[in-house]
N, C-alpha and C positions, 0 to 999 in steps of 0.2 A: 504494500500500500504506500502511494505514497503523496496520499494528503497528510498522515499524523504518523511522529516518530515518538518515541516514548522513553523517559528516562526514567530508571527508578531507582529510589534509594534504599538497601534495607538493612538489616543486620542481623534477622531472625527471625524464626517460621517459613523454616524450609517448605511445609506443605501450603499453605498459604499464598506463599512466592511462586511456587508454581501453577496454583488454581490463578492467580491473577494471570500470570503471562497466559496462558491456556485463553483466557477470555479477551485478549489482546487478540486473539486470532491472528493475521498475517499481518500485524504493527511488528514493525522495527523497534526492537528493547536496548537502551544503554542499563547496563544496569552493575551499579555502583554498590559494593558490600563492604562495609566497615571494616577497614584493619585489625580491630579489636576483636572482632566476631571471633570465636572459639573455633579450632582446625574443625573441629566432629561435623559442628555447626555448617561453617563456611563449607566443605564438601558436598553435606546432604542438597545446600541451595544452586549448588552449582551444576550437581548428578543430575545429567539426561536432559538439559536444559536445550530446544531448540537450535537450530543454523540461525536464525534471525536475532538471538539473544547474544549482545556483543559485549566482552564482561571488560570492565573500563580498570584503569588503573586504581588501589584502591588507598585510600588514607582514614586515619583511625578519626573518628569524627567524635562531637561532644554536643551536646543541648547548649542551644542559645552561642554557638561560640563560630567564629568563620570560618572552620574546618567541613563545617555543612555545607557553605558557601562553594568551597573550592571545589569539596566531590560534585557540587551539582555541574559547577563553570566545567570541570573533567570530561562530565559525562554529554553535557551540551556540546563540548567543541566535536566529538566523533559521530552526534546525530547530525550536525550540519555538514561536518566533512563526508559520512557514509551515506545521507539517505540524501533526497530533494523535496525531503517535508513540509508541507506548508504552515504547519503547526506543529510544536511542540508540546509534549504534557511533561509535566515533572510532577512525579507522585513516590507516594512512599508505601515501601511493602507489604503494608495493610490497608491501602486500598482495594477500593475492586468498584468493575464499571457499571454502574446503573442502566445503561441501555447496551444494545451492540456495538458494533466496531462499525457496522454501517451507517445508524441511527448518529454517530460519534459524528461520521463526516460529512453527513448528511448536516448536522446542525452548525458544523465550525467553518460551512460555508458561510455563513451569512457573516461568521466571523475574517472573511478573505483581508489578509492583511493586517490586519486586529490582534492584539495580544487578548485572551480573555482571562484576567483574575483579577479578584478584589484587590484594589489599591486607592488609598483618600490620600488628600493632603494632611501634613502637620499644620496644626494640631488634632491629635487624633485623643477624643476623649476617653477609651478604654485602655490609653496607656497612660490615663494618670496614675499618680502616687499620691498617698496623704501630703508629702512631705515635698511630692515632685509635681504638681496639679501644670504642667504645661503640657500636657499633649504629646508626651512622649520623644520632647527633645533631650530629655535628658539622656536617652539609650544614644544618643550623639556627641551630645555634648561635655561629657567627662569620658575621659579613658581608660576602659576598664584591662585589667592586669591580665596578661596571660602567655602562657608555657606552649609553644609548639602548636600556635595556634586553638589551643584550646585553653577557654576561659578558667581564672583562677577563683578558688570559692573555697571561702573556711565557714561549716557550720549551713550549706547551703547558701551563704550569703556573696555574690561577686563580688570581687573587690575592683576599686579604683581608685583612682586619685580625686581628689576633696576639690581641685582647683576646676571650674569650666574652661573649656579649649573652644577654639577659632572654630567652627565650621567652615568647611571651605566654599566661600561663595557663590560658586556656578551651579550648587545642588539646589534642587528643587526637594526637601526631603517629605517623603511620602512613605504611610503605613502601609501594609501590603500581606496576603496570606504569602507563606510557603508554597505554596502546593498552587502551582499553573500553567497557563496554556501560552504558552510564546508565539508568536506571529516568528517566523525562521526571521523575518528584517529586524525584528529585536534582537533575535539571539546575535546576532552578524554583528549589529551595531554594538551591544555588551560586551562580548568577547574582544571587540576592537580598542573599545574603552579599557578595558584590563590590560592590554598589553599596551595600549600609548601612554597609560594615566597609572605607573606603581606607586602616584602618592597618593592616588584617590584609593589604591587598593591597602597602602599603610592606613592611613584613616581609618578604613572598615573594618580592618583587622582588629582593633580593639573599642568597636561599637557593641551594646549589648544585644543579641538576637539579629545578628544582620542578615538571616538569612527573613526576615522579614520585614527588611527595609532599603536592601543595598542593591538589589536588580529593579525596583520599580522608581525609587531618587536617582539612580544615573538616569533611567529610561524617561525619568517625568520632566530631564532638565533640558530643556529650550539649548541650555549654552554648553552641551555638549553632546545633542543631538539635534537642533535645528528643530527643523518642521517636525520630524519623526516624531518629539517628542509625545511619550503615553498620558492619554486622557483618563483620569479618573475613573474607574470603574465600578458600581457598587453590587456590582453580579458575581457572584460567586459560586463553579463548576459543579462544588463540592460540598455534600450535606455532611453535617457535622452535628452532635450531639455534644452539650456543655452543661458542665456545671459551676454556677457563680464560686462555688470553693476552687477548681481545678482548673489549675495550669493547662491541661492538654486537656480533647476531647475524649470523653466517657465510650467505652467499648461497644457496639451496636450488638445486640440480641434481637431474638424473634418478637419481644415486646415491642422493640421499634420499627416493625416491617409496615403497619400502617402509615408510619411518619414518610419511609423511603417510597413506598409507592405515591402520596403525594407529591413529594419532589420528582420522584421519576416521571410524573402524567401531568404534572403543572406545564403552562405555556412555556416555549422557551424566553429570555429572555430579551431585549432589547440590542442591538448592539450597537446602536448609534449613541458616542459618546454623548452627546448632550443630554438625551433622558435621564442622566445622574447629575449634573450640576448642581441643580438647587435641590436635592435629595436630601433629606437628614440620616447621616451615616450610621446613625444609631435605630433605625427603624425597617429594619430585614424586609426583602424585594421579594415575595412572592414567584418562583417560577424555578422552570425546570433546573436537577442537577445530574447531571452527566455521571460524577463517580462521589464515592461513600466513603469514609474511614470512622471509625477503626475497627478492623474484623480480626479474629485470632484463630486460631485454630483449637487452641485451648479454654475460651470461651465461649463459642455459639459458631456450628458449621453448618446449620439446619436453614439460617437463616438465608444462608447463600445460595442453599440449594433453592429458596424461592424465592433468590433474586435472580437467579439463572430461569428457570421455569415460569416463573408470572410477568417481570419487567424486563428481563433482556430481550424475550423472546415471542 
């Protein structure tokens, strides 16, 4: 296929990792395995793996820190070097896709040229602090401490230095999911910016969570993508289950296959930048999502079977 190339990130649930590429059908897979991941481990995800699964260089990665970063930039530069994708996805190994691979390219036409993931301007108010109430520049604007590209943390807690730093002026800094769909002229123009710009990539390296801030701020900035620059977006591919206590999203079960078939049968979405301008970023868009996390293989594999049998198919 080669409207949509696919990268993925994961570290664990070898059986899992294969039912997702399996439902890839004839997507082109980069797919990126944590250094850290346990030999036993790393074998089982790798045994019997497709011709179309291209396994990328691999580096030990960490939460919230730019070693995420790197494996994604990794695995991105060999979708665009091997496939002529017109979209990219970047998902993680406990995804899995809510409709076909057909229904997939069927709908990211309308996306033609368009990156499609959630991404607002700063100030974003879900990344305030009691203590930090601006919108989330603070994951910029102090330099948080770290070892070999992975963030340093005593007690859970990042550390950084107490003093604000410069932002460097040409960003346009903008929140952003992890987990999305590239337009191939984003990935080209990103990938170019890293290798012209190693001070914007020092910068990032000690920002908090840049992998959800650092591809959509190059991409949103005028003055170092021109016209290209990416439009606000408040659509997002990806149904996600939360809870106000938890850091990450809550694991999907057969209690939430109700929730998943309305995202899978909702409208699709808009993809004309302007529909989001004057949106309130804090008031969730109604309509279709394309893929689902987080699934386990150790938690609920029932569920999947009836997302393969009712919604994919």
């Amino acid at each position: 296929m080669t409207e949509l190339a696919a990268v993925i990130l994961t570290h664990a649930d070898p059986a899992h990792l294969h039912r997702l590429v399996a439902a890839l059908d004839d997507v082109p897979v980069f797919l990126h395995c944590d250094a850290k991941t346990p030999r036993p481990v790393y074998e089982q995800i790798f045994r019997g793996l497709p011709p179309r699964v291209i396994v990328c260089d691999r580096v030990p990665t960490s939460l919230a820190s730019w070693s995420l970063v790197e494996a994604e930039l990794t695995a991105l530069r060999q979708a665009v070097t091997r496939t002529r994708a017109e979209h990219i996805a970047v998902m993680s190994g406990s995804d899995y896709p809510l409709v076909s691979v057909h229904a997939l390219a069927t709908e990211l036409k309308a996306w033609n040229g368009r990156s499609y993931f959630y991404n607002v301007p700063l100030p974003f108010p879900s990344w305030d602090r009691p203590r930090r109430p601006d919108g989330g520049r603070w994951r910029m604007e102090h330099r948080f401490l770290t070892r070999g590209d992975q963030l340093i943390r005593v007690r859970n807690v990042p550390l950084r230095w107490p003093m604000k730093r410069r932002v460097p002026p040409e960003l346009s800094l903008r929140a952003s999911s992890q987990w999305k769909i590239y337009a191939r002229r984003h990935v080209e123009l990103l990938l170019g910016i890293v290798d012209e710009r190693p001070d914007l990539v020092r910068f990032w390296r000690t920002t908090y969570v840049p992998d959800e801030s650092f591809a959509a701020s190059v991409l949103a900035s005028p003055a170092l993508v021109g016209a290209d620059a990416l439009p606000p977006c408040l659509a997002q591919a990806w149904f996600m289950r939360w809870d106000r206590r938890a850091e990450h999203p809550l694991w999907l079960t057969g209690d939430d296959f109700d929730e998943l078939s309305c995202a899978r049968w909702s409208p699709p979405p808009d993809a004309d930048p302007a529909t989001y301008i004057d949106h309130d970023p804090r008031v969730p868009i109604v309509h279709r999502r394309l893929f689902a996390r987080k699934f386990s293989t150790a938690v609920d594999t029932d569920i999947l079977d009836r997302v393969d049998s009712e919604l994919r198919r």
